[in-house]
N, C-alpha and C positions, 0 to 999 in steps of 0.2 A: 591529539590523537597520536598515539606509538605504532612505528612504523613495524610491521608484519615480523616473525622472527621467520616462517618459513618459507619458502619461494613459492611462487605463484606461478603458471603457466601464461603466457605473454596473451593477452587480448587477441581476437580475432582482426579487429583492426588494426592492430601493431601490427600481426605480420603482413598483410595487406599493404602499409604502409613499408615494412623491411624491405617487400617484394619489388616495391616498385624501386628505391632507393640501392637492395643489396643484390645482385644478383648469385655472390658466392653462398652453396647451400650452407657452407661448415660456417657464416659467421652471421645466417640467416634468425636462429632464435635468439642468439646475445645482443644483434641488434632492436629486435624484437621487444628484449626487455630491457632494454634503453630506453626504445620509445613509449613503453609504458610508467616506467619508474618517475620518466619525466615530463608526462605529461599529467600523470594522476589519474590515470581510465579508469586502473587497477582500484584505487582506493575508493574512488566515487562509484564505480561499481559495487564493491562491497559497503557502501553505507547505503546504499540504493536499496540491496539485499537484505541491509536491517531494518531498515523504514518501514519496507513490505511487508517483514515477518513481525515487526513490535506493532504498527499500527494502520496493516493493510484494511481489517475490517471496518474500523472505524473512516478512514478516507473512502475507502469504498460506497461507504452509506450518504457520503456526498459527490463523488465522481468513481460509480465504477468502468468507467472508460479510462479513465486515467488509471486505475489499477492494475486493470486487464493489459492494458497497454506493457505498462511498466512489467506485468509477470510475466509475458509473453519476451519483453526485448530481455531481462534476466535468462530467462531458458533457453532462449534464441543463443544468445553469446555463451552460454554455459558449456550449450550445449555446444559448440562448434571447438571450444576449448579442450572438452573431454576428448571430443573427437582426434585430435590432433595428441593426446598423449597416451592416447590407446597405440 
């Protein structure tokens, strides 16, 4: 897997984790996407994203609790993401 050409906005949990770790606001999202880049949130997040969209239906017709699940915690974090770059 090739790593992203364009930047992504840091995880909701990254900066959760920044916060508790960075207290200065100016080195708050660069730490942020430290802790994503290196933990891999970011990338397992977006293969999550494609699982859902290439073979959500199909998993679904055997657990859709684990679907619902999984599209709910994507929108959940998406959504908290957008939020933060609005």
């Amino acid at each position: 897997m090739t790593p992203r050409a364009h930047k992504e906005n840091p995880t909701a949990g990254a900066y959760r984790a920044a916060k508790a770790i960075q207290h200065d606001p100016a080195l708050l999202k660069s730490l942020a996407e430290i802790i994503d880049r290196e933990t891999g949130v970011r990338e397992i997040f977006e293969i999550l994203q494609s699982i859902i969209a290439q073979a959500g239906d199909l998993i679904e017709s055997r657990s859709p609790e684990l679907v619902a699940a999984a599209r709910a915690a994507l929108t959940r974090y998406n959504d908290e993401a957008l939020g933060r770059a609005e």
